[in-house]
N, C-alpha and C positions, 0 to 999 in steps of 0.2 A: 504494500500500500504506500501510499508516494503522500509526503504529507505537504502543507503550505506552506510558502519559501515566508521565513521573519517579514521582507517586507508588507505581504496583502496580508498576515496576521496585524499588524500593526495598523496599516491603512483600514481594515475591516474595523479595528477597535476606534481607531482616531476618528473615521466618517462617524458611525452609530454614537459616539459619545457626542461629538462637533455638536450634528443631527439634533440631539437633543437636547445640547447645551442651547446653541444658539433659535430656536422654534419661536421660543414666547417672544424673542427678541426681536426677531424677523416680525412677527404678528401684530407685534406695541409698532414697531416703527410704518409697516403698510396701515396703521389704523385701528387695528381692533385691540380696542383696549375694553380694562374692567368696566371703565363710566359709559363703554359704548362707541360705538364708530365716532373716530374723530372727523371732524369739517374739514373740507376741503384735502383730504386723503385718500390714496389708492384705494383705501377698502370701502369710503363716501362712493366715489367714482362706480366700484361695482354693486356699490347696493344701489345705485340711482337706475343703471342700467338693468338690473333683476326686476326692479321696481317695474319699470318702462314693459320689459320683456314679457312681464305676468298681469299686465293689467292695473299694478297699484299697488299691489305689495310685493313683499320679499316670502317666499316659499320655504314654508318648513323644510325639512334637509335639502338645502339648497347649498351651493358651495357660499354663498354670504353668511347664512344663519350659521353654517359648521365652523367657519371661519371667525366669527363672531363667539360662537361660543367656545373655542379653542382659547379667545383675547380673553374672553372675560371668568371664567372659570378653570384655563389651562386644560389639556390635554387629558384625555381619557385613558384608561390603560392599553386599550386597542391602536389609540391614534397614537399614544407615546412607542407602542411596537410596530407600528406600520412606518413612523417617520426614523426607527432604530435601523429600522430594516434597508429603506434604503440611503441612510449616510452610510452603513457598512457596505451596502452594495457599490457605493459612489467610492467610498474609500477603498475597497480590496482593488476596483477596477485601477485607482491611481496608485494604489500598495503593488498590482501584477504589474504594469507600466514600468514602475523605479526597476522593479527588480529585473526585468524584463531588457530594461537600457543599462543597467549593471554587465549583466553575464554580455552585450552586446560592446561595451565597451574593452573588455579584455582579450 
């Protein structure tokens, strides 16, 4: 059995941690925050347009309202392993890459 080279061990750990270091952070800054969509923000922007799209309101699991309730209550245990899943998958890919231009440089 052939096991994974340290580098995509590592990039798999550093994406999936990044991932869910960096979510709420991402979330606060497009807009969705605890008090609610901020004015004149990426996430104002698509709730105007869901609005438009559905006749007036914003749709229950819609990507606004999941978005929204990710701002304001943080992440589910699903959504926190769905967004683990792929910073690992983002990271092992730039983990195989290093390793990949390693063995290529010698």
């Amino acid at each position: 059995m052939r096991f994974p080279k340290a580098d995509t061990i590592i990039g798999v750990t550093a994406g999936a941690v990044g991932a869910i270091a960096l979510t709420p952070f991402a979330l606060y800054m497009a807009g969705f925050t605890a008090a609610g969509i901020a004015a004149g923000s990426v996430g104002a922007g698509l709730m105007s347009s869901a609005a438009v799209a559905s006749g007036g309101g914003v749709a229950a699991g819609s990507l606004v309202a999941v978005l929204q309730s990710a701002g304001a209550a943080g992440l589910s245990a699903a959504g926190t392993a769905g967004v683990a899943s792929v910073g690992g998958a983002v990271g092992g890919l730039f983990g195989g890459a290093v390793g990949l231009l390693k063995r290529m440089r010698k």
